[in-house]
GUVO-776858 format. One record per residue: x, z, y of N, C-alpha, C in turn; residue in one letter. Coordinates in nm, 3 decimals, padded with zeros to 5 digits. Atoms other than C-alpha are relative to their C-alpha. Layout:
SITE       nc1       nc3       nc2      cac1      cac3      cac2       cc1       cc3       cc2   r
SITE         X         Z         Y         X         Z         Y         X         Z         Y   A
...
This chain:
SITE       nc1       nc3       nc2      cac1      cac3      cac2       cc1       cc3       cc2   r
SITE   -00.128   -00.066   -00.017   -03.442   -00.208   -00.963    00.106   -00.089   -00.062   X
SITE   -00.114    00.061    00.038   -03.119   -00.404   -00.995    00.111    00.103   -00.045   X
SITE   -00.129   -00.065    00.035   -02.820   -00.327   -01.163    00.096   -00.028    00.035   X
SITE   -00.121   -00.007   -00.066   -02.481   -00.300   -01.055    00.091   -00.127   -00.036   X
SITE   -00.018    00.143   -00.009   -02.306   -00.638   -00.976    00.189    00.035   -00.035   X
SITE   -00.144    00.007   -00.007   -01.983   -00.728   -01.155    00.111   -00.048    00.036   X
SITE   -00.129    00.022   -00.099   -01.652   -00.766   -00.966    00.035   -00.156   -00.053   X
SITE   -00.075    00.182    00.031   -01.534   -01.155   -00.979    00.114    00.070   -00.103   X
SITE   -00.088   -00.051    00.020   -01.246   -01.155   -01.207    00.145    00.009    00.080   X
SITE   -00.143   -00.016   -00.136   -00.878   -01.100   -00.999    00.008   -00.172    00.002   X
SITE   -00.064    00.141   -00.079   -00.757   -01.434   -00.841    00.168    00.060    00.010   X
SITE   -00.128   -00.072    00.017   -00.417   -01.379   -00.899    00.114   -00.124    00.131   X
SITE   -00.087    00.030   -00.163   -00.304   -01.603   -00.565   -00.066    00.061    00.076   X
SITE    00.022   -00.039   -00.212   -00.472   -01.366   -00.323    00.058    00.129   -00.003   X
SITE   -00.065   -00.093   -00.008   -00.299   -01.114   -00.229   -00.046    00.166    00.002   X
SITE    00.059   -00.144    00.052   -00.318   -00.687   -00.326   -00.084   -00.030    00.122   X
SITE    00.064   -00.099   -00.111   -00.601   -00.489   -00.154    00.066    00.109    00.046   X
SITE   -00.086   -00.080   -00.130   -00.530   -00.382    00.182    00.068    00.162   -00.018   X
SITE   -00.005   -00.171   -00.006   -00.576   -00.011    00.032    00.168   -00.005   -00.053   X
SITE   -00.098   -00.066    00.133   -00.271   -00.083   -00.212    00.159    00.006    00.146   X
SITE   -00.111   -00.021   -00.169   -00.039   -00.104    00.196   -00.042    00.123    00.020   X
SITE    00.032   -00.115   -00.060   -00.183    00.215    00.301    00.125    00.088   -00.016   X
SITE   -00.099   -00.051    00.005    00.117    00.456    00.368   -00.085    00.148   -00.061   X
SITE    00.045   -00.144    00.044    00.057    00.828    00.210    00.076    00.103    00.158   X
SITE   -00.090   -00.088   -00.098    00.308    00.983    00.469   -00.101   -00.041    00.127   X
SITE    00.085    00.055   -00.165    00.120    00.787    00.795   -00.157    00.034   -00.030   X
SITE    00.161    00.007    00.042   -00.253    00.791    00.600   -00.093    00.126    00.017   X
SITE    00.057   -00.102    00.003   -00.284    01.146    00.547   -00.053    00.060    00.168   X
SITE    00.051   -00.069   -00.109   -00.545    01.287    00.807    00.070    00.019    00.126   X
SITE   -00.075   -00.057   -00.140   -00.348    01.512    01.017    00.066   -00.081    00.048   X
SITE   -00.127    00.079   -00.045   -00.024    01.320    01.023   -00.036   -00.131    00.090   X
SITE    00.052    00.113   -00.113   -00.233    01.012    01.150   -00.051    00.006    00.131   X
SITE    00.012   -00.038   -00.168   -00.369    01.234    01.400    00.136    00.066    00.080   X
SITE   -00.164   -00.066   -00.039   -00.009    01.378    01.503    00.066   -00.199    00.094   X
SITE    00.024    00.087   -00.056    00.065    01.014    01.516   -00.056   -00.101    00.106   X
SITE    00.065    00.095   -00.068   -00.202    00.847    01.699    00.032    00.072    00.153   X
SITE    00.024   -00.035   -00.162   -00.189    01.118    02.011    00.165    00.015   -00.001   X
SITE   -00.108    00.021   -00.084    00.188    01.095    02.018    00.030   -00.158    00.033   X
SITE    00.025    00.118   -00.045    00.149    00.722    02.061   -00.042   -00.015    00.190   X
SITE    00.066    00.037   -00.153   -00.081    00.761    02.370    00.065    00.093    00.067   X
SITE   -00.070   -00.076   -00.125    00.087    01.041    02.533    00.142   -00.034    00.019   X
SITE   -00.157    00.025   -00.009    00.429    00.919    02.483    00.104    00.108   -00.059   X
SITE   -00.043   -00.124    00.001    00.568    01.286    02.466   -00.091    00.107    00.009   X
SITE    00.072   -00.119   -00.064    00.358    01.542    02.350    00.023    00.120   -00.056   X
SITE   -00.099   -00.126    00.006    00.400    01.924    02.336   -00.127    00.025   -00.097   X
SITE    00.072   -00.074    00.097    00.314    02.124    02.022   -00.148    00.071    00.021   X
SITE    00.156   -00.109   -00.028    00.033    02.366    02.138   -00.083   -00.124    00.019   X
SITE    00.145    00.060   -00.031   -00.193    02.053    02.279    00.006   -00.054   -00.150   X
SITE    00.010    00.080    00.119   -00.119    01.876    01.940   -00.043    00.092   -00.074   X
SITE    00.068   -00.102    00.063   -00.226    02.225    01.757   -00.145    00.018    00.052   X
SITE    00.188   -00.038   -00.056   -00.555    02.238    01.987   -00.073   -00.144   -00.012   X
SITE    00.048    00.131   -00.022   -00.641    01.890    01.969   -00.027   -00.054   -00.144   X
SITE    00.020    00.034    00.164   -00.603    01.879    01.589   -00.078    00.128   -00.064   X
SITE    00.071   -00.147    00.082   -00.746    02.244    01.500    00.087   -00.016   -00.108   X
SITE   -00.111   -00.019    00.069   -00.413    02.301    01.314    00.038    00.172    00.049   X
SITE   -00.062   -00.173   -00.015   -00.258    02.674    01.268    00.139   -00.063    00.017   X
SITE   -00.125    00.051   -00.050    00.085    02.643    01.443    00.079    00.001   -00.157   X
SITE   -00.093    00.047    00.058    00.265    02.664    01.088   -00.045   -00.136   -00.127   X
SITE    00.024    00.114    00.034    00.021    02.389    00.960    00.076   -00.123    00.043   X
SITE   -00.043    00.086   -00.063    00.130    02.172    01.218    00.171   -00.040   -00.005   X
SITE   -00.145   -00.007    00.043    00.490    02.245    01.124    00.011   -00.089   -00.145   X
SITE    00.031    00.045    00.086    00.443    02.157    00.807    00.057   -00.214   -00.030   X
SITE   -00.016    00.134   -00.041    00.355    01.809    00.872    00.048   -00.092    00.129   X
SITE   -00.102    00.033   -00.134    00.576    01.757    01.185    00.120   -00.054   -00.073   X
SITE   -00.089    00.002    00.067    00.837    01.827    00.917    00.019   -00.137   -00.071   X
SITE    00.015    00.107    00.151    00.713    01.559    00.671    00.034   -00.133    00.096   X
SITE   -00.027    00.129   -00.040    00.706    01.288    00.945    00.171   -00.005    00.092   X
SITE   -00.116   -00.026   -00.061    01.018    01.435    01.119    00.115   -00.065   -00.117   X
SITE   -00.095    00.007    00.173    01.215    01.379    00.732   -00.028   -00.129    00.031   X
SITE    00.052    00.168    00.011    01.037    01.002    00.745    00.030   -00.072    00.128   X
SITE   -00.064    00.107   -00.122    01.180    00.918    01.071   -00.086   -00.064    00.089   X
SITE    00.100    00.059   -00.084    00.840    00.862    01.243   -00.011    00.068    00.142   X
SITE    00.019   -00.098   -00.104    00.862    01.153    01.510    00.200    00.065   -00.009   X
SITE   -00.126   -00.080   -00.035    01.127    01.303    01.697   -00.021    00.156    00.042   X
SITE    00.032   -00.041   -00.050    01.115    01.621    01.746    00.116    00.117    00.092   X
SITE   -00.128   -00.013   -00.115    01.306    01.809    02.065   -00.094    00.178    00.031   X
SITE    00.073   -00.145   -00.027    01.247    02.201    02.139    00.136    00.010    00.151   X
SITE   -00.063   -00.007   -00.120    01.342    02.302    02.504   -00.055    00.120    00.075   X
SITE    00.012   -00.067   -00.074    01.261    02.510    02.769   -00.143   -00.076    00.152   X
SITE    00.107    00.077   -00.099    00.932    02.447    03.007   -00.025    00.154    00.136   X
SITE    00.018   -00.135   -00.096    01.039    02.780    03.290    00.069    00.117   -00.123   X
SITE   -00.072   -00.092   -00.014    01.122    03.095    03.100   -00.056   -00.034   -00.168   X
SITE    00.046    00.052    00.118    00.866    02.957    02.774    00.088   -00.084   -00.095   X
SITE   -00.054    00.127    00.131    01.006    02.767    02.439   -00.124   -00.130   -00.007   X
SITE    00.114    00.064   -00.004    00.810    02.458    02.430    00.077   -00.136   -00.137   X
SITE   -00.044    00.071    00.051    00.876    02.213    02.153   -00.077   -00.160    00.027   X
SITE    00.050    00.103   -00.068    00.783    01.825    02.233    00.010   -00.096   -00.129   X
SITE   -00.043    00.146    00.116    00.702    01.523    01.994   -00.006   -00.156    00.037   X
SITE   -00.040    00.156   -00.054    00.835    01.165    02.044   -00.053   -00.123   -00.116   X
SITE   -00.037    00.096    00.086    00.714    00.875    01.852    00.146   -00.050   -00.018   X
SITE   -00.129    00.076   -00.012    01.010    00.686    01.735   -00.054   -00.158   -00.036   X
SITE    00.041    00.150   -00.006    00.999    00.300    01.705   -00.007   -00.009   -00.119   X
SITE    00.035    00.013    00.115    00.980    00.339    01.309   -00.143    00.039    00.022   X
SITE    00.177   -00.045   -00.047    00.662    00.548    01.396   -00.089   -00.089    00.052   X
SITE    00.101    00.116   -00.061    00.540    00.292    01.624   -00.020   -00.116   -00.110   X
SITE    00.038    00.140    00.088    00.581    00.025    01.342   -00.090    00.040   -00.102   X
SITE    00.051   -00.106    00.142    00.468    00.313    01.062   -00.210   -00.013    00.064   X
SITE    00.120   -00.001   -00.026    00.128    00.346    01.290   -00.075   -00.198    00.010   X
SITE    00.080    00.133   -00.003    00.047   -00.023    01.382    00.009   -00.075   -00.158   X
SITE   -00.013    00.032    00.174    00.109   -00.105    01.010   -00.096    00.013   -00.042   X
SITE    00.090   -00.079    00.061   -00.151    00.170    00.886   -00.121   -00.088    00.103   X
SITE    00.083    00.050   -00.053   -00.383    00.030    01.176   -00.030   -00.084   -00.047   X
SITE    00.031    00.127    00.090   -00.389   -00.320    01.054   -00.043   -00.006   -00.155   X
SITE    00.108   -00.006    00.183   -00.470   -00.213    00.665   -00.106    00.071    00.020   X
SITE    00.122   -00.047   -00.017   -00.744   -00.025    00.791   -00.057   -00.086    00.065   X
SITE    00.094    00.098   -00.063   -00.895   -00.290    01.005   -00.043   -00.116   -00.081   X
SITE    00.000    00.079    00.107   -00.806   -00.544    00.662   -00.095    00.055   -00.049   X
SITE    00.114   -00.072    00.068   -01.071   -00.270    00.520   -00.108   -00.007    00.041   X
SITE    00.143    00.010   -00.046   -01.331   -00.244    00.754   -00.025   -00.142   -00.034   X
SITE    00.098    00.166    00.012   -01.359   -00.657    00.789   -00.047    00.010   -00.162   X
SITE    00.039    00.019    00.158   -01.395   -00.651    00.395   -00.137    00.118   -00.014   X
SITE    00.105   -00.091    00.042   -01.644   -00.365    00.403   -00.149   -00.065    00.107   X
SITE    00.115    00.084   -00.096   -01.843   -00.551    00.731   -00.054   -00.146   -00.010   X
SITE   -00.007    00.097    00.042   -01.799   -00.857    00.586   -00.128   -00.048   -00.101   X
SITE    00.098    00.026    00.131   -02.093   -00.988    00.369    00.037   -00.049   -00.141   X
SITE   -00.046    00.055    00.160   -01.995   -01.072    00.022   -00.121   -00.121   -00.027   X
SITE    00.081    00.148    00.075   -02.134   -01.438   -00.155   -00.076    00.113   -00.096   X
SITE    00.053    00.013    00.161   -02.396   -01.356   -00.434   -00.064   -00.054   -00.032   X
């Protein structure tokens, strides 16, 4: 049985770990999923984003709010026939806010898939 291998000491020219980029506002769970499917749909309406996340409609408020305040989502309430339907827009901060978070998570996996020297 081996014992637990100790960390090199810091290298102080390489730059933080990826984790220390991670956004809190973009990172958290939901919001990343709020994020990621208004990315691919372009425009999408509250209820599928509540069924698609298993969110209680004033969960989803909640954190609509938080990224709505942060300028990542737009969000637009309208009329879809005689129904209220509210709709969410990435905005181009959002788009930079998500491919950001993407890239420090992919900086993570290679380091975790990566073999380490010993």
């Amino acid at each position: 049985m081996t014992g637990p291998v100790d960390a090199p000491p810091p290298d102080e020219s390489e730059s933080p770990h990826p984790v220390t980029g991670l956004d809190d506002v973009v990172h958290q769970r939901v919001r990343l999923g709020i994020l990621t499917l208004a990315h691919e749909a372009h425009r999408v309406e509250f209820g599928y984003l509540r069924t698609q996340l298993e969110l209680t409609a004033g969960n989803l408020s909640q954190h609509l709010g938080v990224l709505e305040t942060a300028g990542l989502v737009e969000v637009e309430k309208g009329y879809a026939g005689k129904r209220g339907r509210t709709w969410i827009t990435l905005t181009a901060a959002g788009n930079t806010a998500l491919a950001e978070e993407i890239a420090r998570l992919k900086q993570l996996i290679a380091r975790v898939e990566t073999p380490s020297e010993q």
